[in-house]
C-alpha positions in Angstrom: 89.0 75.0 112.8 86.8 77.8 111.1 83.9 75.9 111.6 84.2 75.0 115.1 85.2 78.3 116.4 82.7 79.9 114.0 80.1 77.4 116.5 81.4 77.9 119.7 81.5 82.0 119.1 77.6 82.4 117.7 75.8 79.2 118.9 78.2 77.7 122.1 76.7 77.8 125.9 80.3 78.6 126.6 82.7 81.9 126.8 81.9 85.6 125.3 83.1 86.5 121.5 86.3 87.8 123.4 86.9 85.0 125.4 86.3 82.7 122.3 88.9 84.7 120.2 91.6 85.1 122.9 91.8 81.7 123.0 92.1 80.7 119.6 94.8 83.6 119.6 96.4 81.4 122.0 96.6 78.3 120.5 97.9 79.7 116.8 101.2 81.2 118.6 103.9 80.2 116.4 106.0 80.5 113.1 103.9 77.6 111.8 100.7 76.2 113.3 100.0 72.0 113.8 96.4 72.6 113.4 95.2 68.6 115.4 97.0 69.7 118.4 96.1 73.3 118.0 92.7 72.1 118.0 93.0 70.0 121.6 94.9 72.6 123.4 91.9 75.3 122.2 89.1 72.5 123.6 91.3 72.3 126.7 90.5 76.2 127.8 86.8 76.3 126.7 84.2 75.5 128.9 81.9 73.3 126.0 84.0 71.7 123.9 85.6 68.6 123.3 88.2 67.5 121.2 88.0 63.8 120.1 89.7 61.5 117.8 88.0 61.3 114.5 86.4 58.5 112.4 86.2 57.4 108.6 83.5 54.9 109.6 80.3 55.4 107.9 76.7 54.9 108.4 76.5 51.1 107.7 73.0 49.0 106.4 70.1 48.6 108.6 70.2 45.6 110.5 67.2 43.4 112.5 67.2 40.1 113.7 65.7 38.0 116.4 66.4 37.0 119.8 63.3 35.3 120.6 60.6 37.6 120.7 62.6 40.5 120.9 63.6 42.1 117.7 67.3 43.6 117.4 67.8 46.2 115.3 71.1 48.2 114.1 70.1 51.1 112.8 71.5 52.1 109.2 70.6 53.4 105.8 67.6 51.7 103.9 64.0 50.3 105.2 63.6 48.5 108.3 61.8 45.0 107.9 60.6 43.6 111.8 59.7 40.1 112.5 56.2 39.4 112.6 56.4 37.8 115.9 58.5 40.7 117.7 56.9 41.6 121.2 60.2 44.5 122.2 62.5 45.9 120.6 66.5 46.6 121.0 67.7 49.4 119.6 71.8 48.9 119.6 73.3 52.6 119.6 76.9 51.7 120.6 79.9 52.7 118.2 77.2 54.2 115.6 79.6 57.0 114.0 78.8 60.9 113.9 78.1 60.1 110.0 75.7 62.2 107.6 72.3 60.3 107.9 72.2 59.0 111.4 69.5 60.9 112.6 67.3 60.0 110.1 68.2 56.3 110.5 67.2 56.7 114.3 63.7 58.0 113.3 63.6 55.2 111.6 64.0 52.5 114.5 61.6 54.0 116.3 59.3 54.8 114.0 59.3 50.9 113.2 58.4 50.1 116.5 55.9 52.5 117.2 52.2 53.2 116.7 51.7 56.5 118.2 54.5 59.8 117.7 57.5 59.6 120.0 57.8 63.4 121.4 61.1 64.9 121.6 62.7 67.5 123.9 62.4 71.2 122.9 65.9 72.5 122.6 67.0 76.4 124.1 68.9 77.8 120.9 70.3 81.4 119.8 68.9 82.5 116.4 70.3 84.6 114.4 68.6 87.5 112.0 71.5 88.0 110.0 74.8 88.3 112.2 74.7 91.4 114.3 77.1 94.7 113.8 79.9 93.8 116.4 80.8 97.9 117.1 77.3 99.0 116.7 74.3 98.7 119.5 71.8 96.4 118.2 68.9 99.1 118.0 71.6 100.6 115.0 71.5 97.1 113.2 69.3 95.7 111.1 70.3 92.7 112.1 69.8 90.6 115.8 70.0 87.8 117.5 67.9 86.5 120.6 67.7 82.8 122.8 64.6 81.0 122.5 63.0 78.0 123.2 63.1 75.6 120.0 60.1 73.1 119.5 61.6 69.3 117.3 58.9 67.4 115.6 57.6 64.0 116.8 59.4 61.3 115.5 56.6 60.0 113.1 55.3 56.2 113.7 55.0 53.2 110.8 55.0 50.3 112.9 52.1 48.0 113.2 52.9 47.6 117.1 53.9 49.9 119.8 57.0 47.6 121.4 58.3 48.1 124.2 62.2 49.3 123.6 65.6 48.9 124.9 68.0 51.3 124.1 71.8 49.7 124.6 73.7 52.5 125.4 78.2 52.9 126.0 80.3 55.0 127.5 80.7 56.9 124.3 77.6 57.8 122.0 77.8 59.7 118.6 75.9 63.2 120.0 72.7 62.4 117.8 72.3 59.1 119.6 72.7 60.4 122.7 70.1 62.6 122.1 67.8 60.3 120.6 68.6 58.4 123.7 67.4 61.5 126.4 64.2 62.1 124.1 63.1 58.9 124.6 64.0 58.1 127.8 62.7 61.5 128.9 59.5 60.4 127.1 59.5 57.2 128.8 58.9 55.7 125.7 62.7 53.1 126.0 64.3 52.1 128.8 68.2 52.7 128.8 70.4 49.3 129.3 74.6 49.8 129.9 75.7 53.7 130.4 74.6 56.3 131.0 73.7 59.2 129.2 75.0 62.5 129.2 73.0 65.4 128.2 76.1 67.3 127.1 76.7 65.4 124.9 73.1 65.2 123.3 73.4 68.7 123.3 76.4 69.2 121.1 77.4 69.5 117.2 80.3 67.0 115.9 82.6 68.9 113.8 85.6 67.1 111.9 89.0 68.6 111.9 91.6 66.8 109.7 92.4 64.0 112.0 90.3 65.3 115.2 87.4 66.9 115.6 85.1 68.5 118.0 81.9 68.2 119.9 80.7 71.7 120.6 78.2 72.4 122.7 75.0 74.6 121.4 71.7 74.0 123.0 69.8 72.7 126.5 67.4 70.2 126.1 63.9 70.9 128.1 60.5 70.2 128.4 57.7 71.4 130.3 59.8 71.0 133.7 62.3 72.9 132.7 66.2 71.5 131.8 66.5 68.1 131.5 69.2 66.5 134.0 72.9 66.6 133.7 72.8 62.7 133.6 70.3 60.7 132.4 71.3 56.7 134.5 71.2 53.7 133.0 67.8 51.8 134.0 69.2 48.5 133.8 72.4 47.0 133.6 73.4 44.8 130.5 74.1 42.1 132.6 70.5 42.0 133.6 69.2 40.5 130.4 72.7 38.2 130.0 74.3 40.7 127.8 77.8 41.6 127.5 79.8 43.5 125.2 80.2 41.1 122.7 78.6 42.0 119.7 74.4 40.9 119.4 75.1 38.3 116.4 76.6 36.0 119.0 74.0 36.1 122.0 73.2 32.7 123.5 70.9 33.6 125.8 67.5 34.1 125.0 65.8 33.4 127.9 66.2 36.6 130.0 65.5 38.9 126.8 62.4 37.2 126.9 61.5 39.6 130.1 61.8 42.8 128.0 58.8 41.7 125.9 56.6 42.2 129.2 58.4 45.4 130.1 55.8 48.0 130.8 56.6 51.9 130.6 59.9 52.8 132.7 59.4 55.1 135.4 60.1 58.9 135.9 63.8 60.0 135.5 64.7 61.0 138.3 65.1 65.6 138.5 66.2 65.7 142.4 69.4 66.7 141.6 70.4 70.5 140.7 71.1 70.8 136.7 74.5 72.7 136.1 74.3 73.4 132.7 74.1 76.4 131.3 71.5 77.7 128.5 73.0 79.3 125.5 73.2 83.0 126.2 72.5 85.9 123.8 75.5 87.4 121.9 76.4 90.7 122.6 79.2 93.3 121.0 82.3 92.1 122.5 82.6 93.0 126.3 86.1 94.0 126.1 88.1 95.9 123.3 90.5 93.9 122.3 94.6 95.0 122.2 95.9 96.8 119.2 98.8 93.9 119.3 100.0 92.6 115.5 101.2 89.1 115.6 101.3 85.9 113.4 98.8 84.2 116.0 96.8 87.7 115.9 96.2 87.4 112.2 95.6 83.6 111.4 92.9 84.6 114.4 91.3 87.2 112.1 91.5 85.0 109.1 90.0 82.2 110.7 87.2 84.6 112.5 86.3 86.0 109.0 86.1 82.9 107.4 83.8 81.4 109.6 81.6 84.1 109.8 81.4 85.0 106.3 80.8 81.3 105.5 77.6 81.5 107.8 76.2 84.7 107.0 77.5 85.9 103.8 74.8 85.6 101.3 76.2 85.8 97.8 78.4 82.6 97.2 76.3 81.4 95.2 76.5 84.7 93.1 80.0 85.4 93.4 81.3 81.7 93.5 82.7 80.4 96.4 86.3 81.2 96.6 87.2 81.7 100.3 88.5 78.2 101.3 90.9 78.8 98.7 92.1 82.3 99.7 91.7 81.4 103.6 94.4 78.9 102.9 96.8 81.2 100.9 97.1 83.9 104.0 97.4 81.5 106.0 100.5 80.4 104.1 101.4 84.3 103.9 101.8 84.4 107.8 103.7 81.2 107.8 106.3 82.6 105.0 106.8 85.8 106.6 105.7 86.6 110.5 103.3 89.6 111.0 104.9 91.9 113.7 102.7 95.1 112.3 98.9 95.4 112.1 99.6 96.9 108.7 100.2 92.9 107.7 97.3 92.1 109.5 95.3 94.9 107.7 96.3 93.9 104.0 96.0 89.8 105.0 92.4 90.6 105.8 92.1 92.8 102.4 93.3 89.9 100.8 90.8 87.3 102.2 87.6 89.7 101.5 88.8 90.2 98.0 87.5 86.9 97.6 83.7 87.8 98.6 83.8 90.2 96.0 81.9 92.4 97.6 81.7 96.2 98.0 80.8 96.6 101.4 83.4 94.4 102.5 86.3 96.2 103.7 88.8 96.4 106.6 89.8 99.2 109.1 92.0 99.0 111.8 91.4 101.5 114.5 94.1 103.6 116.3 97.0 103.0 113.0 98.5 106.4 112.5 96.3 108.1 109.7 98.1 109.2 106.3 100.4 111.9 106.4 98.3 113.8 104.2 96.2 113.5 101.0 96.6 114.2 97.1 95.2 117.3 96.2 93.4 115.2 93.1 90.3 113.4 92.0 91.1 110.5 89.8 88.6 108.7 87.5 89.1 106.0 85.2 89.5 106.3 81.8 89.1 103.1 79.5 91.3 101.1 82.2 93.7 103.8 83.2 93.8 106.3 86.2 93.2 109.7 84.9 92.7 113.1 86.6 89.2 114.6 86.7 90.0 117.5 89.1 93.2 119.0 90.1 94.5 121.3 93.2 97.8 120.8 92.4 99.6 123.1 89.6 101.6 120.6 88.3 99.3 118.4 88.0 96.3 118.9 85.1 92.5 117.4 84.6 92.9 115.0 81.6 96.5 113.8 82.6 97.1 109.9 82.9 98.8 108.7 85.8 101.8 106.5 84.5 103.4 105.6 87.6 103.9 105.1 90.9 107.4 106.2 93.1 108.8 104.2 90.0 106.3 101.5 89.7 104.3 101.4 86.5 101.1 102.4 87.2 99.4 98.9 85.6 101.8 97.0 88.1 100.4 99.2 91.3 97.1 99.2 89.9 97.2 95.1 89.6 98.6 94.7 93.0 95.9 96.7 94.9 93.1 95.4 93.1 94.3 92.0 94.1 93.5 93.4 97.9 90.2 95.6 96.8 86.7 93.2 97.5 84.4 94.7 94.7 80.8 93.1 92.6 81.6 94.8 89.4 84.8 95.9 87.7 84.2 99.7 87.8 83.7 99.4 91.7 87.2 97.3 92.0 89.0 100.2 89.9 87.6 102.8 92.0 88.3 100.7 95.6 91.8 100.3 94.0 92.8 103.6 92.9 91.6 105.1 95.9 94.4 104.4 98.3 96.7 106.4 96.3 95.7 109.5 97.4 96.6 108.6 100.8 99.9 109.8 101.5 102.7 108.5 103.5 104.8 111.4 103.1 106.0 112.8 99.4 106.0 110.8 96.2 106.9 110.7 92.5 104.2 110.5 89.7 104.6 110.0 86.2 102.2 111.8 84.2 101.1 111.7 80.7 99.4 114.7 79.4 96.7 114.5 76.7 99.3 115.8 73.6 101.2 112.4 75.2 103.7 114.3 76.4 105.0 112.1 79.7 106.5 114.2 83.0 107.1 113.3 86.4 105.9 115.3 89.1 107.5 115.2 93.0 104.0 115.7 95.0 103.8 116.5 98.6 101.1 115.7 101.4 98.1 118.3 101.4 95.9 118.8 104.6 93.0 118.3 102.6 91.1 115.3 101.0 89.9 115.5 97.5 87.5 112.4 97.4 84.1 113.7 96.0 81.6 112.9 93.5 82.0 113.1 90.0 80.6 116.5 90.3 79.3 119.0 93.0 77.2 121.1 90.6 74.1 122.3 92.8 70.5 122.1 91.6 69.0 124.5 89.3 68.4 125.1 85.5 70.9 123.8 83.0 70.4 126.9 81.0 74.4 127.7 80.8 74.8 124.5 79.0 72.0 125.9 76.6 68.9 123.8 77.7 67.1 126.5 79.8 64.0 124.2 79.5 65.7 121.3 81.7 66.5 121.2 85.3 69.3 119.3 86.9 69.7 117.8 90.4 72.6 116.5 91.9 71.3 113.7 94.7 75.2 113.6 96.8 75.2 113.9 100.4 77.8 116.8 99.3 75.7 119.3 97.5 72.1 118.0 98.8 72.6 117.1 102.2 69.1 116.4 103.3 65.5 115.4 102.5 64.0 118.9 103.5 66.3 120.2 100.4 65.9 117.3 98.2 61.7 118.6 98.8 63.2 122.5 97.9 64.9 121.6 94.7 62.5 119.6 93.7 59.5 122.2 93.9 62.3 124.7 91.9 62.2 121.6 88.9 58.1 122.2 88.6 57.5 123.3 85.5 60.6 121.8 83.4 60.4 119.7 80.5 62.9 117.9 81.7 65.0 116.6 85.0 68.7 115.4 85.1 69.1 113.1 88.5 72.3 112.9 89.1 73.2 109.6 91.3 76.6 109.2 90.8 77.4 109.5 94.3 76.5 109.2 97.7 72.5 110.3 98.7 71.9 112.6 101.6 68.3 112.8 101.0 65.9 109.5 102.3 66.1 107.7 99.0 62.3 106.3 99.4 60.4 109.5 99.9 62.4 111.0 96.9 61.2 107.4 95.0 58.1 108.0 96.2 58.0 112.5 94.7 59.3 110.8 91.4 57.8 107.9 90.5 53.6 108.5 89.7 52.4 104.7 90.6 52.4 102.7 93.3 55.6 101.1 93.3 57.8 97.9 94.8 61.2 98.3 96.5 63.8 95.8 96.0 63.5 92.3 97.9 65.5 91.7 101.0 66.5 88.6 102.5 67.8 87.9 105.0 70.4 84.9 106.4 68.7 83.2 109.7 70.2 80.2 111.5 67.2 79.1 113.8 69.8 77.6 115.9 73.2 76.2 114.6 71.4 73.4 112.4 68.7 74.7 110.9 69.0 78.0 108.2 66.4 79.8 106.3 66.8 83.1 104.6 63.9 85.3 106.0 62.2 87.6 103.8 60.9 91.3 104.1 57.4 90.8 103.5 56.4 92.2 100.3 54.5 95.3 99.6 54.2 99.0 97.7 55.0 102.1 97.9 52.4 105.0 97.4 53.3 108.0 95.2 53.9 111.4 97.3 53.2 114.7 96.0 53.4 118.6 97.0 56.3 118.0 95.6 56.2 115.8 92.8 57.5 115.5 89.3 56.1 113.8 86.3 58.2 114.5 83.3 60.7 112.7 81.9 63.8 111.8 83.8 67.7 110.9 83.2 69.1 109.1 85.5 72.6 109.6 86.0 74.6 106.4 87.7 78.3 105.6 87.7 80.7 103.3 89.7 81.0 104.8 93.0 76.9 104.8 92.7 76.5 102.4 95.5 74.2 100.5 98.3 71.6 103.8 99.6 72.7 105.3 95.8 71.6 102.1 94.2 68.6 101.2 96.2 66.8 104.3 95.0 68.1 103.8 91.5 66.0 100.3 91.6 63.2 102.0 92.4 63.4 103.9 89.2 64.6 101.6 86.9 62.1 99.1 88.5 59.5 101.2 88.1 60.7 102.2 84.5 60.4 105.7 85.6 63.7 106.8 84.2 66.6 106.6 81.5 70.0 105.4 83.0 72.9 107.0 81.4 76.6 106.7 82.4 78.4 103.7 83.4 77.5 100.4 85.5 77.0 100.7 89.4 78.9 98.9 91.8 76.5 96.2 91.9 76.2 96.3 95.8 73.1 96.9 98.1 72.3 96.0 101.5 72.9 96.6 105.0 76.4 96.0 106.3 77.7 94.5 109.4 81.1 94.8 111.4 83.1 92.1 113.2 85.3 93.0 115.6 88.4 90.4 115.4 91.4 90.3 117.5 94.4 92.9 117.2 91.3 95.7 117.2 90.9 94.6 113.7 87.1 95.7 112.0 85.6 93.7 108.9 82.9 94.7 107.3 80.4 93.0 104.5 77.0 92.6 103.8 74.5 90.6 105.7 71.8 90.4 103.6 70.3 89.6 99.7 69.3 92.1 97.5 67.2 92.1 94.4 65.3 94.1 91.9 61.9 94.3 92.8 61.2 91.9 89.9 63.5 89.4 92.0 66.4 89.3 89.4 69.6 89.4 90.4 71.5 92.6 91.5 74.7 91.9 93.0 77.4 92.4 90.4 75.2 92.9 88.3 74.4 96.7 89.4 72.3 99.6 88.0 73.4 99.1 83.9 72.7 102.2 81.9 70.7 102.5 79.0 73.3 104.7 76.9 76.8 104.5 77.9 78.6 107.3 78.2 82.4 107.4 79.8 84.6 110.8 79.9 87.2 110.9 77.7 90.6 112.7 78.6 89.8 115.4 76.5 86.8 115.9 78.2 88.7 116.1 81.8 90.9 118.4 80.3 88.1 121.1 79.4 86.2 120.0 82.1 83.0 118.4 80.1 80.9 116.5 82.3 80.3 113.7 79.7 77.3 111.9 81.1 75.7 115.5 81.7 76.1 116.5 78.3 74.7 113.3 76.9 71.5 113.6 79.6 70.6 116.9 78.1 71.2 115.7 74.3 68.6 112.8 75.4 66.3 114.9 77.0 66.1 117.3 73.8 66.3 114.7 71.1 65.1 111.2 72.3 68.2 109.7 71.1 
């Protein structure tokens, strides 16, 4: 069902994203869902899609044999062998199933029976540059889609004759026979004997569903005249060559196939009549904003959405392993065991499917919930495992204490419940995703404590106004000279304390002159991370690598990549002494991209602890309920092309804060920088 609504909403001629979801809202009403009938009542309200019946028949061997001088051929796996006295062909494509291989059994046939190429219809598709931000115009994105006109390649010729051809056609045709059928007849290269042929139908994707599936609409068939008709007719009758609908190993009568070897090229289909079908339009943000309304039917929706798009345009599975057919299932069990009547349920359902992407852009808002109450006035770190306190507005509460528990709950139990719900590339990053929706308060709450003598406490904590999240530390630019290295200069990168490129340029001119520089990147850049690569780094350069997921309409995916070149050096400022690089978990995407540069370049020392291992643009869908989901729509990787996702920024000396260090209020990695910069070592 993921992959059918996953083609009707980015490739179908049909309804808007919001039409699309609303109706699968609609058919997953329900305490539990029966996912065939589901299925047809979903194809019953969308203009483009069919639910059918489906099929455990497979592609069977090739067939030929003669009927006089007409060669019959069933098309199938393996080599095709004609008689050497053939003067037509008849291609039998009744009851061939919608099995892996057809087409390239098709190009077979003809390709027997031919001399010359056999053109084929261009199709009108949507490609797709990575799957466009949902909330965001597409001028913001870096990603795009657009409807073009799609060229197919000949099918390719081997025969030593060019026959004349007879394509037997039914009532019902597999969708890649019926198109095979429209390009030939189109091309006047066969003449079409029993049905006729819908271009609908040759237009279409089969996708199975358990016991059902569903023929899904995607493309328009054209050619230099424009859209092909809505019908293509039969040319002939089967009648008029004695046929019937008994199967060919039984015909009798030879004498009237004899006609079809002197059958000359059949005439122009016939394009009087108006075509009704639509072209595939380009995908915009959703048209309407959907309700805020939470409901079981809502939320296996938003699972399903999700899946399928992440399963198109997620690019990391093969990084990350491929886990989300798995976890798709298990929520939707969770909405079947207990009904969702808050988008709170819908909220943490949705955490709990992108956990499984493992990625640390991939998170989930839901706009218009009541915010917290308030905030803790704390910053917690991690501490070899545990949640620690690195700053502290609150007088009961002290830098270096452990957090023990939660209201109660042992804080190993809370912390392994949220990280079961927190999507993260490297285990630092999961920690941090984790731990940071404790200091979102509800209303007051109970901590236990454990100072660093080991002395445990609990401490009743109310909401504060305020929000502590910040960097590890907001120390602005300058000389390092209270912490006895007058000689080295240190400059803190976060949005926080440099908030732009213009002063990223001042502080840097303030560093001419040392003998050493302390970047600090253990936050979030407000500066333009590739001029300051470009003030830093003395070379010419390479950025990382980008690619990008592209479905050149809804069968044919490349990943398209940024076209490689280097970066110039800058100067006026510039800075060519050594350099400590300072990185940590919350360094992430913008933070890390300008750390490749550096480390690519070899232009720097990384102390601290590992990234979070996650880089690239991000993208948004909007899902029913006014749910948002974001991940990231594109590979990354180190300029030298090695992997980077989960794999992150890793430091050349580790150094982690110890409680003791909190406590005094040592800024660990800082102190090891300068140690480094004096000694080497």
């Amino acid at each position: 069902m993921s992959a059918v609504h996953a083609q009707v909403r980015f490739f179908g001629t049909g309804p808007s994203y919001t039409d699309a979801d609303q109706s699968l809202v609609r058919v997953l009403e329900g305490d539990a869902v029966d996912w065939d009938s589901a299925l047809v009542r979903y194809a019953d309200k969308l203009e483009g899609v069919c639910a059918l019946d489906a099929s455990a028949k497979t592609l069977g061997p090739a067939r030929v044999f003669s009927v006089g001088p007409v060669a019959v051929i069933r098309p199938g796996t393996g080599d095709l062998q004609l008689p050497r006295h053939a003067r037509a062909a008849l291609l039998d494509l009744r009851d061939l199933p919608s099995a892996p291989g057809l087409e390239e059994a098709l190009a077979r046939a003809i390709g027997a029976v031919s001399t010359l190429p056999v053109a084929r219809l261009s199709e009108r598709v949507r490609h797709f540059f990575g799957v466009p931000d949902e909330l965001e115009p597409e001028e913001n994105s870096a990603y795009f889609n657009f409807v073009d006109l799609r060229t197919r390649e000949p099918h390719l010729a081997s025969g030593q004759a060019e026959l004349p051809v007879l394509l037997l056609t039914d009532a019902k045709l597999a969708p890649a026979a019926a198109r095979f059928a429209v390009d030939l007849r189109m091309a006047r290269r066969a003449w079409l004997v029993g049905a006729p042929v819908h271009s609908a139908v040759a237009e279409s994707k089969w996708v199975p569903v358990r016991a059902r599936g569903a023929l899904v609409r995607n493309s328009r068939l054209e050619d230099a005249q424009g859209a092909v008709p809505d019908v293509i007719p039969a040319d002939l009758p089967l009648t008029h060559f004695g046929l019937g609908a008994a199967s060919l190993d039984v015909l009798s009568s030879t004498q009237a196939l004899q006609a079809a070897a002197s059958l000359g090229m059949p005439p122009q289909v016939d394009r009087t009549a108006p075509v009704l079908r639509n072209a595939p339009p380009k995908r915009v943000t959703p048209e309407a904003i959907p309700s805020t309304d939470a409901s079981s039917a809502i939320a296996r929706a938003d699972l399903v959405i999700a899946h399928g798009a992440t399963r198109l345009f997620f690019p990391y599975f093969a990084v990350v392993g491929d886990g989300i057919d798995g976890r798709l299932v298990e929520t939707l069990a969770s909405v079947d065991a207990v009904p969702v009547t808050e988008r709170l349920q819908t909220h943490r359902l949705l955490l709990r499917f992108t956990e499984a992407l493992h990625d640390g852009h991939a998170f989930v808002y839901a706009p218009g919930t009541p915010p917290p109450v308030g905030h803790l006035g704390a910053l917690l770190e991690e501490v070899h495992g545990e949640v620690a306190i690195r700053r502290s507005e609150v007088a009961e509460i002290h830098p270096g204490d452990t957090v023990t528990s939660v209201n109660g709950t042992p804080m190993s139990a809370w912390l392994a419940t949220e990280k079961a719900y927190a999507s993260a590339a490297t285990p630092g990053f999961k920690h941090d995703v984790a731990i940071r929706r404790l200091p979102r308060m509800s209303g007051s709450m109970t901590l236990g404590l454990r100072g660093v003598d080991g002395a445990t406490r609990l401490v009743q904590v109310h909401p504060r106004p305020q929000s502590m999240e910040a960097p590890p530390s907001l120390r602005e630019a300058g000389s390092l000279a209270d912490l006895g290295a007058p000689d080295l200069f240190y400059l803190n990168m976060t949005r926080q304390v440099l908030g732009s490129t213009a002063a990223f340029r001042v502080a840097l001119t303030a560093a001419q002159g040392a003998r050493g520089l302390v970047l600090d990147m253990r936050g979030y850049p407000g500066a333009n991370g590739y001029e300051a690569a470009r003030r830093l780094i003395q070379t010419p350069f390479f950025p990382p690598v980008f690619r990008i997921p592209a479905w050149n309409g809804p069968d044919a995916f490349e990943v398209q990549e940024e076209e490689e070149y280097s970066f110039e050096p800058l100067s006026n400022p510039s800075y060519p002494g050594p350099i400590v690089l300072l990185v940590g978990p919350r360094s992430i995407s913008a933070a890390e991209n300008f750390s490749m540069m550096l480390t690519g370049a070899r232009r720097v020392t990384v102390i601290g602890r590992r990234s979070a291992g996650t880089n690239g643009n991000l993208t948004q869908l909007q899902l029913p309920g006014r749910m948002t989901v974001w991940f990231t729509g594109m590979e990354v990787l180190f300029p030298d092309r090695s992997t980077f996702h989960g794999v992150g920024i890793v430091p050349d000396i580790e150094s982690t804060p110890t409680l003791s260090d909190l406590a005094a209020g040592r800024d660990t990695e800082l102190l090891r920088a300068i140690e480094y910069l004096r000694t080497g070592q």
